[in-house]
N, CA, C and O atoms as a CHARMM CRD file, in Angstrom:
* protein
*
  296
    1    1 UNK  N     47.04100  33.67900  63.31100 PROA 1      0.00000
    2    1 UNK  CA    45.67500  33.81800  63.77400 PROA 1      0.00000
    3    1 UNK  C     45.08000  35.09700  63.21700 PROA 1      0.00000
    4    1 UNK  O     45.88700  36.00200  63.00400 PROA 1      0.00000
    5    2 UNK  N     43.69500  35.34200  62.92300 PROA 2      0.00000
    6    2 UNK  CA    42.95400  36.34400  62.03200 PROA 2      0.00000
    7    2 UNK  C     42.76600  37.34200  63.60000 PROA 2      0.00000
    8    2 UNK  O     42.57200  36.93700  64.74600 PROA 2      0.00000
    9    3 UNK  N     42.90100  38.61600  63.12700 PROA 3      0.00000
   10    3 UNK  CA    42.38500  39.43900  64.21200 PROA 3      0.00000
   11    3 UNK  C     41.22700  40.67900  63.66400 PROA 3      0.00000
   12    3 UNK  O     41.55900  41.22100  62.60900 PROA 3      0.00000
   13    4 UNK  N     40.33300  41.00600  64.09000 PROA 4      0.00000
   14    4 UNK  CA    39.28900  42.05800  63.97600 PROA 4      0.00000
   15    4 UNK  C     39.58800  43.16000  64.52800 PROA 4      0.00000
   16    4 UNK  O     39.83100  43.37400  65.71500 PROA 4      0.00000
   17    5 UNK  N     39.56400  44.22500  63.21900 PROA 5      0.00000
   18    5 UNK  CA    39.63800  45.47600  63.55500 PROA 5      0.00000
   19    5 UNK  C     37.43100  45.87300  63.67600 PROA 5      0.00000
   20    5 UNK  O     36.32400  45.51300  63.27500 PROA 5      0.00000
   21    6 UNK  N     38.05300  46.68100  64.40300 PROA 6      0.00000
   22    6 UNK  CA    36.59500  47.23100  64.89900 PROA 6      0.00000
   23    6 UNK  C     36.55600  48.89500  65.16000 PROA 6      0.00000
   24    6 UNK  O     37.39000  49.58300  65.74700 PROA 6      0.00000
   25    7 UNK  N     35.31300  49.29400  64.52700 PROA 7      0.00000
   26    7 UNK  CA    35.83400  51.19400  64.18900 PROA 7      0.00000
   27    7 UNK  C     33.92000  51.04400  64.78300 PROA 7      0.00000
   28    7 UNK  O     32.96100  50.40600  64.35000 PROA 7      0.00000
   29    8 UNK  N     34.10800  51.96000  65.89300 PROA 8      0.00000
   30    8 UNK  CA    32.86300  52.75600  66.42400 PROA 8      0.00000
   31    8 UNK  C     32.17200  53.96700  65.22600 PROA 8      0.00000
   32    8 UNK  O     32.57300  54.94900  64.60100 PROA 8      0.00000
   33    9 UNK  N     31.32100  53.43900  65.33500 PROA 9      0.00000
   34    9 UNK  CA    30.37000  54.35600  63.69200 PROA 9      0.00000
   35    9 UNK  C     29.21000  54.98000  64.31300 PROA 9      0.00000
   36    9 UNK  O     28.53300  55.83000  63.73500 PROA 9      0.00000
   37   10 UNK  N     28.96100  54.52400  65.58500 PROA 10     0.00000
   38   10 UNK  CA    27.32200  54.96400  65.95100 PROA 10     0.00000
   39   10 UNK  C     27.79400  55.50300  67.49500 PROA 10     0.00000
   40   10 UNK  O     28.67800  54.87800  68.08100 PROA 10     0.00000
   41   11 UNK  N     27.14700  56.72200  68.13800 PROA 11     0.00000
   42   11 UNK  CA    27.40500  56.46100  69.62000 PROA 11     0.00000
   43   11 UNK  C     26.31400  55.63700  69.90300 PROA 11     0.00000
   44   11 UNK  O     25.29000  55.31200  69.30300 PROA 11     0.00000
   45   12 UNK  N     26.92500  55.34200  71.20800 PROA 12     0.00000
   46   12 UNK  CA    26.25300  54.57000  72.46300 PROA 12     0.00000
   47   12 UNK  C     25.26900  55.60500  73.53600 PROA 12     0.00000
   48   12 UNK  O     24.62600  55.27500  74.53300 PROA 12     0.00000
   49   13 UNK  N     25.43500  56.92400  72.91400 PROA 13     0.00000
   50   13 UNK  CA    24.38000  57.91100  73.72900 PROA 13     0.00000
   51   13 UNK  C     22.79200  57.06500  73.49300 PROA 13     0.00000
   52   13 UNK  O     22.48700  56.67200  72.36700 PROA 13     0.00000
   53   14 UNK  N     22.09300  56.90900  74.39800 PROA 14     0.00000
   54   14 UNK  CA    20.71000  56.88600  74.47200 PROA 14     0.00000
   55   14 UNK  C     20.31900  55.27100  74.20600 PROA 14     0.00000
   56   14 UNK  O     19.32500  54.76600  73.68300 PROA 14     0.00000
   57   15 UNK  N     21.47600  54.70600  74.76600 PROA 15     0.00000
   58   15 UNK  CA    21.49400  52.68300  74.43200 PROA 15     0.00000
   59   15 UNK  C     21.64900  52.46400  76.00000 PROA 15     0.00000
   60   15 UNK  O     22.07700  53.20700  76.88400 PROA 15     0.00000
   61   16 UNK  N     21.16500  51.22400  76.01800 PROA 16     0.00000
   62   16 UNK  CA    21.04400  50.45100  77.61100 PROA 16     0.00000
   63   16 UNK  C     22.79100  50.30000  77.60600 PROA 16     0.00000
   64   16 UNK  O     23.71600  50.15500  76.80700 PROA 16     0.00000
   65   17 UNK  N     22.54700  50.43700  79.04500 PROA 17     0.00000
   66   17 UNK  CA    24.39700  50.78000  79.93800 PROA 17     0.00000
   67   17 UNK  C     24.85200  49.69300  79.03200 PROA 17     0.00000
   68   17 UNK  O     25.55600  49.85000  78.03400 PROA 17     0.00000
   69   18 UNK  N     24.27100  48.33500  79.58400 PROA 18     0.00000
   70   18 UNK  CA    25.09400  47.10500  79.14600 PROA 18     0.00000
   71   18 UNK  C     25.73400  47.32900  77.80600 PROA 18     0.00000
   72   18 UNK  O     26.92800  47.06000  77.92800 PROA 18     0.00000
   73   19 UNK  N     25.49200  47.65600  76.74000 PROA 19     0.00000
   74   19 UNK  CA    26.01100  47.72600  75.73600 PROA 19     0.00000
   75   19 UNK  C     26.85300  49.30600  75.54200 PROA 19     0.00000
   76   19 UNK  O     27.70600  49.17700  74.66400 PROA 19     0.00000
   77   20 UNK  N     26.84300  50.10600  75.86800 PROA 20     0.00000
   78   20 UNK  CA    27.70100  51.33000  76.31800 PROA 20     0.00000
   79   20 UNK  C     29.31600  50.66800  77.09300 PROA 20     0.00000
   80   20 UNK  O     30.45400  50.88000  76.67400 PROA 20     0.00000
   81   21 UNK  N     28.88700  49.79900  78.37300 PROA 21     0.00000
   82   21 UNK  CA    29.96100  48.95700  79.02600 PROA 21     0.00000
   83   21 UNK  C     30.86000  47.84500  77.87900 PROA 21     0.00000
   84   21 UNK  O     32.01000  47.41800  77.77400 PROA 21     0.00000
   85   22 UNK  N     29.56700  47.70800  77.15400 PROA 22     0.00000
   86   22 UNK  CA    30.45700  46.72300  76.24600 PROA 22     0.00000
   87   22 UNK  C     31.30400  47.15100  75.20100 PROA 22     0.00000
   88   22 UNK  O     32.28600  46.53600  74.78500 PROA 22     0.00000
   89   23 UNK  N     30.76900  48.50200  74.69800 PROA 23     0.00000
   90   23 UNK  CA    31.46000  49.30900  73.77800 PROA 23     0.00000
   91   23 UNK  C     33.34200  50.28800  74.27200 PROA 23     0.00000
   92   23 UNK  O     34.31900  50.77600  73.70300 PROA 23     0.00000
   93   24 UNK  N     32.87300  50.07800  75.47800 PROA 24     0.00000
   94   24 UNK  CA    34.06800  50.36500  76.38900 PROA 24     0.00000
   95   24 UNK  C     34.65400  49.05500  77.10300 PROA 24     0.00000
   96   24 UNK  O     35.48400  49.30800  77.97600 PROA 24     0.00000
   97   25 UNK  N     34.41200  47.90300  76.92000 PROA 25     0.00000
   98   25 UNK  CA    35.62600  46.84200  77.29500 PROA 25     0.00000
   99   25 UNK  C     35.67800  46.76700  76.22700 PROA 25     0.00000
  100   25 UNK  O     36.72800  47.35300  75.96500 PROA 25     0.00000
  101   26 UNK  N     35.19500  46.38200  75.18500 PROA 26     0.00000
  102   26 UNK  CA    36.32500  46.68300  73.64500 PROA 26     0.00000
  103   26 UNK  C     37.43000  47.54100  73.34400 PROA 26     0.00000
  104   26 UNK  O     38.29500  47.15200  72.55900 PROA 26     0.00000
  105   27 UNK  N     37.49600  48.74600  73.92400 PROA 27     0.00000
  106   27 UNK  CA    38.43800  49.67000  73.92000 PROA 27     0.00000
  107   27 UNK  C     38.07800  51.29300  73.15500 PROA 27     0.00000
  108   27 UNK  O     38.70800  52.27700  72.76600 PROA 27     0.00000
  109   28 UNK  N     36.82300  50.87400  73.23200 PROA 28     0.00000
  110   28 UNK  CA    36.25000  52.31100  71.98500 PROA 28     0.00000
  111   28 UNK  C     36.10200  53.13400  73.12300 PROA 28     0.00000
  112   28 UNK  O     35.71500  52.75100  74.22600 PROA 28     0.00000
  113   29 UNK  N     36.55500  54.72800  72.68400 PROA 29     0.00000
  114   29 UNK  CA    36.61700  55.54000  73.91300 PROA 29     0.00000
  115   29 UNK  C     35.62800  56.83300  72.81600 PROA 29     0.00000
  116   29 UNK  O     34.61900  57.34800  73.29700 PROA 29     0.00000
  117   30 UNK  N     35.97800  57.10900  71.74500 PROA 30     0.00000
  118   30 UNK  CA    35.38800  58.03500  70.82500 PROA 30     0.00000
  119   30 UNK  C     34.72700  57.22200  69.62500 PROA 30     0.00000
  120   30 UNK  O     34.82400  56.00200  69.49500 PROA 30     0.00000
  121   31 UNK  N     33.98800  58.14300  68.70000 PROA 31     0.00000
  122   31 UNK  CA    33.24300  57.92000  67.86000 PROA 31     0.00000
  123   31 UNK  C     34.17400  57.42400  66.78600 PROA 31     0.00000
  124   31 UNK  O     34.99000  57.26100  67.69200 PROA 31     0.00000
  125   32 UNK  N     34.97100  56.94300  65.47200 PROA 32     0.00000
  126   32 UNK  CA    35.25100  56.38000  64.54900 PROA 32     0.00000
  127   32 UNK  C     36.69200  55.92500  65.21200 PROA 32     0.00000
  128   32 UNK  O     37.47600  55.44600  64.39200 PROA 32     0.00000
  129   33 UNK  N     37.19800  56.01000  66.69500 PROA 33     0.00000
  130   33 UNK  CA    38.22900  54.99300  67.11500 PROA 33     0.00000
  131   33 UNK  C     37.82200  53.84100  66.50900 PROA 33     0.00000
  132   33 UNK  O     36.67400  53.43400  66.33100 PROA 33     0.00000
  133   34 UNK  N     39.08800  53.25300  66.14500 PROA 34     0.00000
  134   34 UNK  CA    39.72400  51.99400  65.87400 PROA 34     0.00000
  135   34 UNK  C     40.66500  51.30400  66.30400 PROA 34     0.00000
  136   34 UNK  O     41.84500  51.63800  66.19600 PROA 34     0.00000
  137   35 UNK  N     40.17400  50.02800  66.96300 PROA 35     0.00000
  138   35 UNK  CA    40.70400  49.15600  68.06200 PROA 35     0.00000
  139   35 UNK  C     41.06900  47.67200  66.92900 PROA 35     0.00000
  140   35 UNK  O     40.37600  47.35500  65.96300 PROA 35     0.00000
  141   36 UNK  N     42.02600  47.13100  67.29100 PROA 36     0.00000
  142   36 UNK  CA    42.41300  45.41800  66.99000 PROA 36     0.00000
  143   36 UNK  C     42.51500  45.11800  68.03500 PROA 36     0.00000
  144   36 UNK  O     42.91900  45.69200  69.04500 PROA 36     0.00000
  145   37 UNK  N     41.67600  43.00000  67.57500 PROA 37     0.00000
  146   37 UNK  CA    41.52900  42.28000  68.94000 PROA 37     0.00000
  147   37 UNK  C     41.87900  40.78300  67.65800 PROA 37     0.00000
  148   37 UNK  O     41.65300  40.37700  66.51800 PROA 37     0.00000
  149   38 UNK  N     42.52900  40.50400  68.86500 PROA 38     0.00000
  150   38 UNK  CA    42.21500  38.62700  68.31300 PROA 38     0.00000
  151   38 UNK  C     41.16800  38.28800  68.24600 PROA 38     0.00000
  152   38 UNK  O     40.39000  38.84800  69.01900 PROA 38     0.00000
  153   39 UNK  N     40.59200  37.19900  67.29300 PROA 39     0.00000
  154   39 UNK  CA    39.80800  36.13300  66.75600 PROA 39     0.00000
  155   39 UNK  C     38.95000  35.61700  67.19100 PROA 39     0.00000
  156   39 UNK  O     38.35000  34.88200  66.40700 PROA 39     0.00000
  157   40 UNK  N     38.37200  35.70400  68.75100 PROA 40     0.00000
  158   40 UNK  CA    38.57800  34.99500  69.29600 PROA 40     0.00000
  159   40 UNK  C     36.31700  34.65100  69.53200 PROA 40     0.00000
  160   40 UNK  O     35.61900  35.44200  68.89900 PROA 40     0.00000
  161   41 UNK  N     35.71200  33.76100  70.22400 PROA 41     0.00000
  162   41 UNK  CA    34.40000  33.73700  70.34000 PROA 41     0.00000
  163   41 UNK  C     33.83400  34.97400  71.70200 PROA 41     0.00000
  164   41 UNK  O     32.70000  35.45200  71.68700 PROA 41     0.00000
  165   42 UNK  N     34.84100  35.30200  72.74800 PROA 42     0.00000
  166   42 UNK  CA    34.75000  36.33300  73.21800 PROA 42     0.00000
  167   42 UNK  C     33.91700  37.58300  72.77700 PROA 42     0.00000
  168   42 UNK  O     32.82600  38.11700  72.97900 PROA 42     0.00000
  169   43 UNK  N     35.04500  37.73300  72.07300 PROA 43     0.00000
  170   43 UNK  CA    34.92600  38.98100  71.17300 PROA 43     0.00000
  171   43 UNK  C     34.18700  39.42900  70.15700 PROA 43     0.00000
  172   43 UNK  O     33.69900  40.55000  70.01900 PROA 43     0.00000
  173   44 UNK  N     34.10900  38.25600  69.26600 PROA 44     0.00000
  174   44 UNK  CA    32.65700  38.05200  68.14600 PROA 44     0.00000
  175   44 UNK  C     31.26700  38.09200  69.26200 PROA 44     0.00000
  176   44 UNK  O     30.26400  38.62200  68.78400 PROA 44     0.00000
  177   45 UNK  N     31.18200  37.69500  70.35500 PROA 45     0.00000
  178   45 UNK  CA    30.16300  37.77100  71.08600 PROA 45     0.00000
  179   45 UNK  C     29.72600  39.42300  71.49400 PROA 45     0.00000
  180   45 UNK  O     28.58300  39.86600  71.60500 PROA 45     0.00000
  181   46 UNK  N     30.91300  40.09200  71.65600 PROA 46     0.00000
  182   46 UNK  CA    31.35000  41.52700  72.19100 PROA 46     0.00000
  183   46 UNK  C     30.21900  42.23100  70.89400 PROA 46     0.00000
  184   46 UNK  O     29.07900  42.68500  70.79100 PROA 46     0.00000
  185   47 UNK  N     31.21500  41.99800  70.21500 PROA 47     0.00000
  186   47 UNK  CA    31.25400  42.43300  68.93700 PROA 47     0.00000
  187   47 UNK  C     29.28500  42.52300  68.16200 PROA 47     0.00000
  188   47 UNK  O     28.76800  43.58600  67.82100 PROA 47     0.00000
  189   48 UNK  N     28.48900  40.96700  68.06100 PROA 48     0.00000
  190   48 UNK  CA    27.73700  40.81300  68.37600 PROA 48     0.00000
  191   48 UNK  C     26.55500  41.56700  69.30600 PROA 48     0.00000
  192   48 UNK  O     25.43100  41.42600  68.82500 PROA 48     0.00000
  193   49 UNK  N     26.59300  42.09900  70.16200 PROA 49     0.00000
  194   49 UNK  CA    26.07800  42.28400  71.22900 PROA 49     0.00000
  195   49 UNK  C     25.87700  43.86500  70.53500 PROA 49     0.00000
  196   49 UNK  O     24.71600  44.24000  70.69400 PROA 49     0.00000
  197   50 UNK  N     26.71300  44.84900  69.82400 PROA 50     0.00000
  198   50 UNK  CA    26.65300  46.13700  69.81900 PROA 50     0.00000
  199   50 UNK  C     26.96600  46.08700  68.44100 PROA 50     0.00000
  200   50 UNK  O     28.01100  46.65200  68.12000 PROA 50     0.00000
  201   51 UNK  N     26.42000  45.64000  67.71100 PROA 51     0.00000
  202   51 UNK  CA    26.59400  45.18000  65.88300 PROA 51     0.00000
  203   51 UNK  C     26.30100  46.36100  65.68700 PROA 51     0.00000
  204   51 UNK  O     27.19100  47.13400  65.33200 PROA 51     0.00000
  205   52 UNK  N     24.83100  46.86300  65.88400 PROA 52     0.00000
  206   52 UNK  CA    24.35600  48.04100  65.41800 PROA 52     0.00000
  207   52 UNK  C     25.46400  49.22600  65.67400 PROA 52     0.00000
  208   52 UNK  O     25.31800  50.20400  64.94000 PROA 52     0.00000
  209   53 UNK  N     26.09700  49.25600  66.21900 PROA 53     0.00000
  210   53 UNK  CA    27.08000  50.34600  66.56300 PROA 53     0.00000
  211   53 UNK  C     28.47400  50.62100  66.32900 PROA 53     0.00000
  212   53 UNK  O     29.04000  51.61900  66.77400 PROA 53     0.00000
  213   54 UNK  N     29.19100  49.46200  65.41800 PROA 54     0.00000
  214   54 UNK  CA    29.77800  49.05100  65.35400 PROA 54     0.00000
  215   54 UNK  C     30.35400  48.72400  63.77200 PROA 54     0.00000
  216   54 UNK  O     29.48900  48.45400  62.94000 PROA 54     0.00000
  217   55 UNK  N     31.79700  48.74000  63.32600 PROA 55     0.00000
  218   55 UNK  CA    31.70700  48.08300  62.00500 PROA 55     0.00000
  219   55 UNK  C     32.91200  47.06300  62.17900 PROA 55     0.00000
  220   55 UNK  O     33.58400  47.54800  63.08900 PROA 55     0.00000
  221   56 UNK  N     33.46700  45.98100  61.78600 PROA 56     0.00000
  222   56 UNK  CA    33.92600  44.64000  62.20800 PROA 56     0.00000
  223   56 UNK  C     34.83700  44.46200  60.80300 PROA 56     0.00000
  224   56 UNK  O     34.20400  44.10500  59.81000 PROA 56     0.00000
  225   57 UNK  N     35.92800  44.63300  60.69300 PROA 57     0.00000
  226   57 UNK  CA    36.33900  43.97500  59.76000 PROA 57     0.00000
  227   57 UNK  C     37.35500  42.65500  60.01700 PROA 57     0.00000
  228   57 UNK  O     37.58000  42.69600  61.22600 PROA 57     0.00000
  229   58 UNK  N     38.05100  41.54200  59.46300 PROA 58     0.00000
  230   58 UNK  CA    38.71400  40.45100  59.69600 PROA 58     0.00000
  231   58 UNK  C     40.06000  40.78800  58.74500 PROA 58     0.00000
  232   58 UNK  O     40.12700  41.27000  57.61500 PROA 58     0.00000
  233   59 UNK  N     41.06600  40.34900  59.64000 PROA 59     0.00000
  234   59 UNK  CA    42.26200  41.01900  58.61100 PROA 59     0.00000
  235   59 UNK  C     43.08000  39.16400  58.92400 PROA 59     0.00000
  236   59 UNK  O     43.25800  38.45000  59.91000 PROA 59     0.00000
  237   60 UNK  N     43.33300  39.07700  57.57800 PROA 60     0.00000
  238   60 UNK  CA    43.86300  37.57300  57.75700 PROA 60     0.00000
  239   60 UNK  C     45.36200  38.00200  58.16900 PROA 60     0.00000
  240   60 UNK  O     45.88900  39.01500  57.71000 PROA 60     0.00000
  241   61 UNK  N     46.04400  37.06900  59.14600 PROA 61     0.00000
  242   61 UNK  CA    47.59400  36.98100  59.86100 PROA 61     0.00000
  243   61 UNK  C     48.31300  38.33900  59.16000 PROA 61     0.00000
  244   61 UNK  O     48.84400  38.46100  58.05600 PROA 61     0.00000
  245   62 UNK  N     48.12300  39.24600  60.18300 PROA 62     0.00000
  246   62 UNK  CA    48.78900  40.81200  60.13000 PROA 62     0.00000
  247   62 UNK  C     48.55700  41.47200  58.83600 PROA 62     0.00000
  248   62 UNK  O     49.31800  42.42800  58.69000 PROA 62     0.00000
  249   63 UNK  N     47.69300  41.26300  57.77000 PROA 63     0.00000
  250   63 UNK  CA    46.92700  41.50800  56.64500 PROA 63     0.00000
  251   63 UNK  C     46.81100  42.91700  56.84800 PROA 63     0.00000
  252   63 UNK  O     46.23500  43.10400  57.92000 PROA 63     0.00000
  253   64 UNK  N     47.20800  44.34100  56.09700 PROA 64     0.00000
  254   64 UNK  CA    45.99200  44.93900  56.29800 PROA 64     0.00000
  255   64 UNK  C     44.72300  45.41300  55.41400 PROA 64     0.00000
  256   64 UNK  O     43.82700  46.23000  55.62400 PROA 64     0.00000
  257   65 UNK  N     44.87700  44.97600  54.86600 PROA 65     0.00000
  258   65 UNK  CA    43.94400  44.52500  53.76300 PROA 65     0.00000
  259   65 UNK  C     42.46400  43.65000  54.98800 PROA 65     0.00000
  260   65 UNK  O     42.75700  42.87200  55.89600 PROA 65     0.00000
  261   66 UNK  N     41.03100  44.06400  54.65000 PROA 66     0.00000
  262   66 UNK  CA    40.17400  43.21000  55.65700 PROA 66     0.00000
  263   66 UNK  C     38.98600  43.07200  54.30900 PROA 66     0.00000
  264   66 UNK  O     39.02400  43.46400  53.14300 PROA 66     0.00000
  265   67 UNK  N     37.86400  42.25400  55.18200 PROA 67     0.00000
  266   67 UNK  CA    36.70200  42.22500  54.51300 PROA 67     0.00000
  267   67 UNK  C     35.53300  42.55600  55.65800 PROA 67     0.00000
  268   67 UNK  O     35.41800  42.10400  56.79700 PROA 67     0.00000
  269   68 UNK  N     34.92200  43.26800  55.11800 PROA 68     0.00000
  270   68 UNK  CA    33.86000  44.46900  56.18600 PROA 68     0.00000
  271   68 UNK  C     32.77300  43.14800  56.64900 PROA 68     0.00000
  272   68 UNK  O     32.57000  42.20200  55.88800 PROA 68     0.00000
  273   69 UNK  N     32.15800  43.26100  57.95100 PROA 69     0.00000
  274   69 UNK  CA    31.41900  42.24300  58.52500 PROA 69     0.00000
  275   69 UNK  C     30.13500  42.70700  58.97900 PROA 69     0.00000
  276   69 UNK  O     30.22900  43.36300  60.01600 PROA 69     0.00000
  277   70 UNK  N     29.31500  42.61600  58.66800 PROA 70     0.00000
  278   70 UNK  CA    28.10300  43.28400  59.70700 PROA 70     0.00000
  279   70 UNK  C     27.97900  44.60500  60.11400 PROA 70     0.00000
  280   70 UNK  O     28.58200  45.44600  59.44500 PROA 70     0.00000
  281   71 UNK  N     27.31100  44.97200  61.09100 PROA 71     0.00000
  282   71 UNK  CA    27.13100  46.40500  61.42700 PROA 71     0.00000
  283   71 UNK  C     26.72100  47.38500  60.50900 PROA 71     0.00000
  284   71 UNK  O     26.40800  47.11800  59.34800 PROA 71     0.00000
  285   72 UNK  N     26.71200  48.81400  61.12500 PROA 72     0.00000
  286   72 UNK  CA    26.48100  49.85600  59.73500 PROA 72     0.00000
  287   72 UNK  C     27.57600  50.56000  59.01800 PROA 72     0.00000
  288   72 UNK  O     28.37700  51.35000  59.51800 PROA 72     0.00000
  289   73 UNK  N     27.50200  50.15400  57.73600 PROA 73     0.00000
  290   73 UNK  CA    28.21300  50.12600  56.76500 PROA 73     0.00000
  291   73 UNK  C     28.10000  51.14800  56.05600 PROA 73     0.00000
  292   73 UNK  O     27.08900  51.05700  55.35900 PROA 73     0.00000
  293   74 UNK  N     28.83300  52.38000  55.84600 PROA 74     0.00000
  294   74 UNK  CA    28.13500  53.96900  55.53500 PROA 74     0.00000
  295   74 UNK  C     28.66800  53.68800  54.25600 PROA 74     0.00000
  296   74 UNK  O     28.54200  54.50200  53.34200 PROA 74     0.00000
C-alpha cells in the first residue's frame, strides 16, 4: 500500500482553529516536521483541507524515493 509523507512548510499561526486542529491530528507539532500516514481517503481529505500549508509527497510500498503533490512547493 502507497503511504504519504507530509512536511509542514507554512504555520498555522493566524488560520481558522479548524485547520490548526487539523494540522495537529496529522501529527505536525513544528514547522518542517515530517510525519508518514497510509493512503488512505481520510487523510487525502486531511491533507486537502490544509494544502496551503502543507507539502504531500506519495512514496510507492516503503519507497523512499516520492513524487511532490500539491501544496507550497519552495
Amino acid at each position: 500500500m502507497a503511504r504519504l509523507r507530509i512536511t509542514l512548510v507554512k504555520s498555522p499561526i493566524g488560520y481558522a482553529q479548524d485547520q490548526k486542529d487539523t494540522v495537529r491530528m496529522l501529527g505536525l507539532r513544528k514547522m518542517w516536521a515530517t510525519v508518514e500516514h497510509a493512503d488512505n481517503p481520510g487523510i487525502r481529505g486531511m491533507v486537502h483541507k490544509v494544502r496551503h500549508l502543507v507539502r504531500m509527497e506519495t512514496l510507492a510500498d516503503g519507497s523512499a524515493e516520492g513524487v511532490e503533490e500539491g501544496g507550497n512547493n519552495p
